[in-house]
N, C-alpha and C positions, 0 to 999 in steps of 0.2 A: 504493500500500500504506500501511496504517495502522500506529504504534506503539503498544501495550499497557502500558501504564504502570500497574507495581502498587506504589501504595502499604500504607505497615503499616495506618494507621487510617483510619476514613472522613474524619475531621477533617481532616487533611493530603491526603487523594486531593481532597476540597471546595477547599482553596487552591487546589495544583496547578490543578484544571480552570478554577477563577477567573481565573488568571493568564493561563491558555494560551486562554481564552476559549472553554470548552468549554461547551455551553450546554443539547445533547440529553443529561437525567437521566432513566435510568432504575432499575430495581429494583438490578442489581448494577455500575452504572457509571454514568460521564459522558462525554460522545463527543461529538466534532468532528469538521472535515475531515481533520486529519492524524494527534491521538492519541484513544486513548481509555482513561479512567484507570479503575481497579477499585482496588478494597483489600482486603488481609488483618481479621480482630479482633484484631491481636498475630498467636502459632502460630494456625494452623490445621489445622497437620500435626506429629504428634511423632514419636517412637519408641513402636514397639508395646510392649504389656506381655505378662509372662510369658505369662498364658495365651491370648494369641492364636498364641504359639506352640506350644503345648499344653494344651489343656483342663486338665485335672490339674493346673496352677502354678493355677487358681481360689481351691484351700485351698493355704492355707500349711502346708509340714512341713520342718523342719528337714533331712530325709533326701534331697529334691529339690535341695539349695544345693549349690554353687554353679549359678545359672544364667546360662549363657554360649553365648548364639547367637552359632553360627558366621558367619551377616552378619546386622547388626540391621537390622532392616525397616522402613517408617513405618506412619503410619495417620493416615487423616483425622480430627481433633476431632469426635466426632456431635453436642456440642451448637454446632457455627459451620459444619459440613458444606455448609446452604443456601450460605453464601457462597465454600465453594470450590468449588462445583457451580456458580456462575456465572463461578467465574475461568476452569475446569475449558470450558465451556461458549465463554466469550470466547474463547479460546486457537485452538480448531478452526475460529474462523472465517477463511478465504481471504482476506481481505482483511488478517489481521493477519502482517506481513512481520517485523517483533522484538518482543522484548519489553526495558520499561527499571523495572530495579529502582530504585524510589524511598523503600523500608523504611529506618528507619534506620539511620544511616553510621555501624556499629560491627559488630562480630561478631554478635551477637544478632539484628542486622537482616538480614543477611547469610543466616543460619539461616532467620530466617522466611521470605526470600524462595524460598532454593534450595531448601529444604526440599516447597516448594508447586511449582516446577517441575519437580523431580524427581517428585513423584506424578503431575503431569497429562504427563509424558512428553515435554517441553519439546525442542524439535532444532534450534529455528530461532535467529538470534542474539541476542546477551545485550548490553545496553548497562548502564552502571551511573549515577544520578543520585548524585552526592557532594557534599552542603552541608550545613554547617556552621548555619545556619538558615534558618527557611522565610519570609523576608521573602519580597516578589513580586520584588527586583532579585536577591538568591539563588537564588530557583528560575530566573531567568529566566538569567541569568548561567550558571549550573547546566546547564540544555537547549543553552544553548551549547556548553557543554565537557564533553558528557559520554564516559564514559571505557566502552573494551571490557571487557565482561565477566570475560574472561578473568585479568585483571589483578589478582581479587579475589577468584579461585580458592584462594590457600592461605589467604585468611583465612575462608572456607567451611571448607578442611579445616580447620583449629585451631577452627574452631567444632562440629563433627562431632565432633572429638576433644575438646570439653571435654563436649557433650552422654551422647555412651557412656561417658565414663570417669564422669560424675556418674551416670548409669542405673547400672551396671555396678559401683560400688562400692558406692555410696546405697544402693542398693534388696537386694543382697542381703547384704551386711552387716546394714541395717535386718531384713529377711526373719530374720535368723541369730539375732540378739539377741531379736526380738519373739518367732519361735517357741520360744527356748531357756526362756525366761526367764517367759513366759508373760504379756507386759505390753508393750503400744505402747513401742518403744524406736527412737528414729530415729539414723542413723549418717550420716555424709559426709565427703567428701574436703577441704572447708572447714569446715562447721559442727562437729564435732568437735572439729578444732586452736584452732577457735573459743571453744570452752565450754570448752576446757583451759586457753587463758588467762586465761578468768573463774575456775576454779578453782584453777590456782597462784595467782592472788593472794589467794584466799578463805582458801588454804590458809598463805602468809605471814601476814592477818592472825589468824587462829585461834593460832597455833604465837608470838604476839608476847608479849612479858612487859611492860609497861611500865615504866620506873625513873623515877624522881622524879632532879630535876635542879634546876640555881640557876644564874641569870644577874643580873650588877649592871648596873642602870644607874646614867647622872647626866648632867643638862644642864649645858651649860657653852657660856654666853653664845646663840648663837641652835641650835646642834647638839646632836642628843643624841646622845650616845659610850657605849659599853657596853664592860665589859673582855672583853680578849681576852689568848689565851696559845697561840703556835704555831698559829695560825688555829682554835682551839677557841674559842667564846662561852659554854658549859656549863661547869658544874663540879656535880659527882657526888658532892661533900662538904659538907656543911652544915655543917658547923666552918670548913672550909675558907673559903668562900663569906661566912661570920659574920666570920670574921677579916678577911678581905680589906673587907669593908665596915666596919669599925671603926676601920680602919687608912685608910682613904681619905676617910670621909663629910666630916670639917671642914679633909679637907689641899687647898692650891692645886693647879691642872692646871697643867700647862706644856708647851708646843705644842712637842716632840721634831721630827716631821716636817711639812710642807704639803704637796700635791700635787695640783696644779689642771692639769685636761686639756680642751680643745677636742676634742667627739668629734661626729659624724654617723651618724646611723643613716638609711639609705638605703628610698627606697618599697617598698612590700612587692609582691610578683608578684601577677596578679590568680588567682583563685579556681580551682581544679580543683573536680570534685564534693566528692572528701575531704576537702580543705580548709573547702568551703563546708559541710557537711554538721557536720563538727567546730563550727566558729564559730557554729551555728545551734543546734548543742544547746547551750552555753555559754549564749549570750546570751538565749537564747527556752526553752529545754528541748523544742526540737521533736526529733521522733526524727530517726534518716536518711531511713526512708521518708518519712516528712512532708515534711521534706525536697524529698524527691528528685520526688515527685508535686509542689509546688509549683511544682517547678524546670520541670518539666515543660509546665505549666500556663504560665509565662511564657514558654516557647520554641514553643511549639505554639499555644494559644490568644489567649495577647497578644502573643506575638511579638517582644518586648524582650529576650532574652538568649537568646544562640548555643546550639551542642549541649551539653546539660548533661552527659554520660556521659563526662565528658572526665576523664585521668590526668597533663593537662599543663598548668602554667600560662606557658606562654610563648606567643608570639605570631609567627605567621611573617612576612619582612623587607616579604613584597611589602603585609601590610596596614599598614602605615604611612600609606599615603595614603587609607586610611576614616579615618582619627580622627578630622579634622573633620566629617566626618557624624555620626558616631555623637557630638557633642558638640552638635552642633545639635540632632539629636533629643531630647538631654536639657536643654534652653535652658531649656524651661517650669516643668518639673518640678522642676530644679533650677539656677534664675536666680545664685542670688547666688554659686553654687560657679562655673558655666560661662561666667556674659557676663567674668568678666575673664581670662578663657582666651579667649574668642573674640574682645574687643578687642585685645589685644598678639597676636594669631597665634600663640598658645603650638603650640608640637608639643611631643612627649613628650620629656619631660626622665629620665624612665628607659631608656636607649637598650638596656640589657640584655632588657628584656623580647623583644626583635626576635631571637629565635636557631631558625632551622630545623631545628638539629640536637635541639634539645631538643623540637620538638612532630612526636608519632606520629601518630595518626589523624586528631586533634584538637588545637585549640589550645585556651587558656585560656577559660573564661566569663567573655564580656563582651557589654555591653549591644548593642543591632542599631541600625542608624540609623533606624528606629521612633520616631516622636513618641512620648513616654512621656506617657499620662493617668491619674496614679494617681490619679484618682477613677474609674478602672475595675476597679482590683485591689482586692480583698478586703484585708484588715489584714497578715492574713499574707504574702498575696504581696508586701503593701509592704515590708514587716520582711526577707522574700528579697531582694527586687529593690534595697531601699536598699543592702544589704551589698554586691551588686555593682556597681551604683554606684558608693559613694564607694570602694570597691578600687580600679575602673578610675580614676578621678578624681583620687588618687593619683600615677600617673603622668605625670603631668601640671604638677605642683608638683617647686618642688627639695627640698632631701633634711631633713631635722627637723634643724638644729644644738642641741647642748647644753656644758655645762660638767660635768664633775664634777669635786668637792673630798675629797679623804682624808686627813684629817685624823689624826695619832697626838700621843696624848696621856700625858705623863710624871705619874702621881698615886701618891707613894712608892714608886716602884719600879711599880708596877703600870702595864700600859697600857692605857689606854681608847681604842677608833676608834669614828671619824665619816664617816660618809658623806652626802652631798649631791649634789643633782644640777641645775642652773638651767636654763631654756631661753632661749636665744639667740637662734634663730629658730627658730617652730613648722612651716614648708616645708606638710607632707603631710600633718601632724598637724593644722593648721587643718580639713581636711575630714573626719579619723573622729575629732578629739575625744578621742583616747587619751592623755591628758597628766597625768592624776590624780596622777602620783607622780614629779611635777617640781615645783619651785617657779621662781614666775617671777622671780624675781629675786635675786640673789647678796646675801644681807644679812650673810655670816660676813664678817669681814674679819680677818686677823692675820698674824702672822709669827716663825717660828722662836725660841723662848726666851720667847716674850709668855706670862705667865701671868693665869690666869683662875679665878673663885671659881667652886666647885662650888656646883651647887646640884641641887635636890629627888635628892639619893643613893637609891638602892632598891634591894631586893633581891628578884625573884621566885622564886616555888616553880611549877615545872612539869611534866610527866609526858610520857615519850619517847610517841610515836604510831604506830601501823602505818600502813600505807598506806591510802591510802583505796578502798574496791570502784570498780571502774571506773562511769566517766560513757560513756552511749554515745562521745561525741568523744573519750575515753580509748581505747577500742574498734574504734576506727576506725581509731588513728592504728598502733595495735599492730599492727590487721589489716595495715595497708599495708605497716610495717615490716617486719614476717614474709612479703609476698607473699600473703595469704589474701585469695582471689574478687578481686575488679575494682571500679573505681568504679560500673561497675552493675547490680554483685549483690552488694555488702557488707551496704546496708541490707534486702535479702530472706532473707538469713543471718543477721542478728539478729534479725527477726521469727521467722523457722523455729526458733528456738532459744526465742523466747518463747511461739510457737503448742503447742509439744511440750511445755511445761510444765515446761523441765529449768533453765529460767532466768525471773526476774519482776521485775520493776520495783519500786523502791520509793523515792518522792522523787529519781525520776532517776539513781537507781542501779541497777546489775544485781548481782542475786543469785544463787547457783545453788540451787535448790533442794534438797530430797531425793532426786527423782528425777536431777536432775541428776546430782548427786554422785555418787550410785549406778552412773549412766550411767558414768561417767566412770572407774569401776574398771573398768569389763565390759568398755568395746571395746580392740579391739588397740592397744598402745603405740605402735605403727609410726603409726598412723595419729592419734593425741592429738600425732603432732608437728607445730608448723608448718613445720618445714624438708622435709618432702616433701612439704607441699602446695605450697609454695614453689620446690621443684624441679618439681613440674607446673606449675604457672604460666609460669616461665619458658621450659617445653618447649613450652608452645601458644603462647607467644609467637615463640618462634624456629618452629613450625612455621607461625605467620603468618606471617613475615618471610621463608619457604621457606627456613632454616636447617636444619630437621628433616623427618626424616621421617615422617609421618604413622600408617603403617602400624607402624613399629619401638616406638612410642608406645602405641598401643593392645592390641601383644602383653603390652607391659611390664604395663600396668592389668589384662589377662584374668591374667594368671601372679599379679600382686598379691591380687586378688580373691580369685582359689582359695585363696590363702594365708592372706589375713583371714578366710577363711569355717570355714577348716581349725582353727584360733588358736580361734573360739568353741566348734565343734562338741566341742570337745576339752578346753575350760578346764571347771574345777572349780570357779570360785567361784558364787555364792548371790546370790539376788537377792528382796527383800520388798517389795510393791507399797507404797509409803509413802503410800497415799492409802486403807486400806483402811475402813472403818466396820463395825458390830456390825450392819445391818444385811442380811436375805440377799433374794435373788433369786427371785421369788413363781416365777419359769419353771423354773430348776435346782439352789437352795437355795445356790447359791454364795454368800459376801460379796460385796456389793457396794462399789464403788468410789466417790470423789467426785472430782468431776474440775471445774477452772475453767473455761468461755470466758465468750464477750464478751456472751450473753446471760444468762451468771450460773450458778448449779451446775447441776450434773447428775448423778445416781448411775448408773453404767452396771457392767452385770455383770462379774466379775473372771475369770471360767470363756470361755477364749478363744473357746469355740464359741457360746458363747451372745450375743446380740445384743440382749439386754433392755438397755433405758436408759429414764429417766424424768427429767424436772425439778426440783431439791431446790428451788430456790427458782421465785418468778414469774419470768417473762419480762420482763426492764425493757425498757420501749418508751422511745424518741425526747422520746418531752413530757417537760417540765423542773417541777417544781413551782414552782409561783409563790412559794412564803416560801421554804425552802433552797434550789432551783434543781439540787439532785439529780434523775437521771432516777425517773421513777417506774413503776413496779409496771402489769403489764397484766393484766385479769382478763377474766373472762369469769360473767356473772350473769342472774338472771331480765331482769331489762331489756336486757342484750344486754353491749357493750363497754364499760368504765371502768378507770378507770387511778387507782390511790391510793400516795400518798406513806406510808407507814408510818411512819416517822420524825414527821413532822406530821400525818397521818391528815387528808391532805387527800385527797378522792375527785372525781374530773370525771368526769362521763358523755361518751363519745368522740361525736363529731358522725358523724352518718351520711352514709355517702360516695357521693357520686352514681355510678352506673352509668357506667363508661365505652362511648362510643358507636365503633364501627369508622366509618369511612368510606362502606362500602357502607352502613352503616343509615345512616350523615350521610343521603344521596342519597335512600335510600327514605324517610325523614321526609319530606324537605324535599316529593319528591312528590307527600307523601299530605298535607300541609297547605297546599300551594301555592294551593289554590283556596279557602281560607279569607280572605274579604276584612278581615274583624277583626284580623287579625296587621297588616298592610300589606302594601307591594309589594317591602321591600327584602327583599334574601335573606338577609342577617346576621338581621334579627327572623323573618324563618321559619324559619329554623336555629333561633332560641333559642328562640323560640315551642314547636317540636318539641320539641324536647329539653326542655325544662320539662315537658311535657306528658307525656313519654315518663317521666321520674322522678318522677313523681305518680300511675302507673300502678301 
């Protein structure tokens, strides 16, 4: 008997059969003596929608909500259906004796798997592939210890129940608002408590008064010291502030206290997704998703760093004895950090990283013992993969020593402090270079009663600040705090908040917009909080962990539901489409609407039933202009396709794109030119030969 090995992508089912040396490819599989692997697209199977379970949920009305099937049902994807019609198809064959889920090792992948065996009627046994990443000694390692099915049963169920409770609030909530209010309004059990954090702060900064304030400074000898009073540096009076520097600019300092400390600041833990994700919009201004598709990218296709969807950065005891691999693999790439670890036999000098108790699914992201050739990564990926890197590398160094000096200063009465900080030894810091606001070397030197001529005194004028609107790694860090979504659905929660147009970017910050805003009065309170998303969280957590029940879970979200649907049907307040223009609707004289996406405006009808939309502006295509380097403008003209730059009123006529040929015409060309002795005898020039030929037709 055969195993059935289904992975999530084809990319990862291609390792797999590499490894296991599977060699007969066909249309929906790879097959050997003993497995044969298939793959999902991602889902292939979801949850039905309203109106498959009643024609009538087609149009949306308000009067239909709440909708709450009694058992939610699936359905196959029709645009990936080919491919579960072959997994569908694999399954019923007699020779396949189990099957072994090889989708990724988190709840999501878990979903995808079950989800697809439960449609094709699945009875025979479940094994489960668990790694952490798809090197060949992981997977192989992996097929050795693979784990019964059974075993990963409730984190199926916690997956089911994060599935219906997001169908089940999402959608009819969204349903309740869009048709009250008569405007695309989207609702959920995360992105809600999400854009309410973006709007309490919008709403902090809005409601902020500025005051004008005054801080003195003055150098004195190699420190600069600045008054202080009760741990206050401001003062709010400009008499006050006037006096106080008139009274001190030509009097001596005299050194009241010293206080010089040997301190350590110890290696930092290596990367969870959040973390990495936060650090990358900092440093880079990449989003999360960017991110997280990069991250992606090096676990899957180059292979160099473990499962990125991870919510732990610790590391469990038994890998202690990879680190010399996975230090070799980095020799090349990075020589002058790793050969003097690998000459002294360095092992990790951060022993805390080693705690079982601290890593769930997953452990921390860190590099695979994979030769690292970053002349194969893209820029970006390198700018990813260095950050974890010298994370990991980190551990590996002792711990940053420094100095600091606090210095108080006696000037009429008044006291001025100093702070300083030296380094000792740089340990960890040598590898990320983070030392900017250190000095290397102790040049204060004094002592109790020593006095010192002031010099350059000043006084600035400055103005109190609100906060600043969140940076997504702001965003992230909130989300995690409060519990909202997971390390791998935070950054499709803030895209879905940007797709819906209720938040935008602007220089790397998030704004809410008008709709937004708007949003943000309309849905129910209950649900703008993050403390009950936060309590769901933790309930699918513990219903992973078989702490909960599953079923008691899902009563609670259908009783909720009703209730949030009751809340809209019933509220009074108003709603005015913030995007409307003086122009009307040539099909039902409505206003129309102007609406952003990613190919640039579009006016689409305001009148819900109506389905008129149109293009305000051109479709900007992919080509860059050659002087500003802006995407440019697609047209369509007597000469056919060109593309012009408006701004610089540069125009390129589009190159005309050759005919793509299938395979079976590969074959019939090649036949029908083959006896042409002018081509020659090789088959590559009768192939090209044809095909030239054939695009000259």
């Amino acid at each position: 008997m055969k195993s059935l090995i289904l992975a999530e992508k084809p990319s990862v089912a291609r390792e797999i059969a590499r490894v296991l040396n599977l060699r007969q490819v066909r249309k929906h599989s790879i097959e050997g003596k003993k497995y044969i692997v298939t793959w999902a697209l991602g889902h292939l199977v979801e949850l039905k929608m309203p109106e498959h379970y009643d024609p009538k949920y087609k149009t949306w009305r308000l009067e239909d909500l709440p909708i709450i099937p009694k058992k939610m049902g699936l359905k196959v994807i029709r645009q990936t259906s080919h491919q579960f019609k072959g997994i569908e198809s694999l399954s019923k064959r007699k020779d396949i004796g189990e099957i072994i889920i090889a989708t990724d090792a988190g709840r999501e992948g878990e979903l995808v798997a079950r989800w697809i065996l439960e449609k094709i009627r699945w009875r025979k046994p479940i094994k489960r592939l668990w790694i952490s990443s798809v090197t060949d000694r992981a997977i192989r390692d992996g097929f050795k210890h693979l784990k019964p099915g059974e075993q990963f049963e409730n984190l199926y169920q916690s997956a089911v129940c994060r599935a219906e409770a997001d169908w089940l609030i999402g959608l009819n909530v969204s349903r309740a608002l869009t048709t009250k209010y008569q405007d695309p309004l989207s609702a959920g059990r995360v992105q809600t408590p999400t854009l309410s954090l973006i709007m309490d702060r919008e709403k902090q900064i809005q409601s902020f008064v500025p005051k004008p304030y005054w801080t003195i400074h003055v150098k004195i000898g190699s420190l600069d010291a600045q008054w202080e009073k009760n741990g206050e540096n401001r003062l709010f009076s400009k008499e006050l502030a006037d006096m106080i520097f008139q009274k001190i600019k030509k009097s001596p300092a005299t050194i009241r206290s010293i206080d010089r400390k040997q301190k350590v600041e110890h290696q930092p833990l290596p990367y969870d997704l959040n973390e990495l994700q936060r650090d990358a919009n900092r440093r880079f201004g990449f989003s999360a998703k960017k991110t997280l598709n990069i991250l992606q990218n090096l676990y899957e296709r180059h292979k160099l760093v473990t499962y990125p969807r991870t919510d732990s950065r610790y590391l469990t005891t038994d890998m202690e004895g990879t680190m010399l691999e996975r230090l070799q693999g980095l020799v090349d790439a990075y020589s002058e950090e790793v050969r003097p670890l690998l000459n002294k036999k360095d092992h990790v000098l951060a022993k805390k990283v080693f705690n079982n108790a601290r890593v769930t699914d997953h452990h921390a992201i860190i590099p695979t013992e994979e030769r690292a050739n970053l002349n194969a990564l893209d820029s970006d990926e390198r700018k990813i993969y260095d950050l974890i890197v010298r994370r990991f590398l980190t551990l590996f160094y002792p711990v940053f020593k420094y100095e600091t000096v606090h210095v108080i200063f006696d000037i009429q009465g008044e006291t001025f402090i100093a702070k300083d900080r030296f380094i000792i030894d740089q340990g960890f810091k040598s590898v990320t270079g983070s030392v900017e606001n250190y000095e290397t070397q102790n040049t204060f030197h004094g002592k109790i009663g020593q006095t010192f001529h002031v010099q350059m005194p000043e006084v600035k004028e400055k103005l109190t600040e609100p906060p600043l609107r969140f940076t997504e790694a702001d965003l992230l860090g909130h989300m995690e705090k409060y519990g909202l979504g997971t390390p791998a659905t935070r950054a499709d929660i803030i895209e879905r908040l940007l797709e819906t147009e209720v938040v935008e970017r602007q220089k790397g910050r998030l704004y809410p917009t008008p709709k937004g805003k708007q949003l943000i009065d309309l849905v129910n309170d209950e649900l703008k909080s993050p403390k009950l998303t936060a309590k769901w969280e933790e309930e699918l957590e513990r219903i992973a962990r078989g702490k909960a029940d599953p079923n008691v879970f899902l009563k609670k979200i259908r009783k909720q539901t009703e209730k949030l649907v009751l809340e809209i049907k019933t509220s009074e307040k108003t709603y005015r489409a913030f995007n409307l223009t003086g122009s009307k609707c040539p099909e039902c004289g409505s206003f129309l609407k102007e609406r952003n996406t990613k190919d640039g405006k579009i006016l689409v009808c305001s009148n819900f039933s109506c389905s008129y939309k149109k293009r305000k502006d051109p479709k900007l295509s992919n080509r860059r202009c050659p002087q500003c380097h802006k995407r440019m403008e697609i047209h369509q003209g007597a000469a056919g396709t060109y593309f012009q730059c408006r701004p610089c009123n540069i125009v390129e006529k589009a190159e005309k794109q050759k005919k793509t040929v299938s395979k079976w015409e590969e074959k019939k060309l090649v036949k029908k030119y083959a006896k042409k002795e002018d081509f020659g005898t090789n088959l590559g020039e009768l192939l090209k030969a044809a095909l030239d030929d054939q695009n000259d037709q």
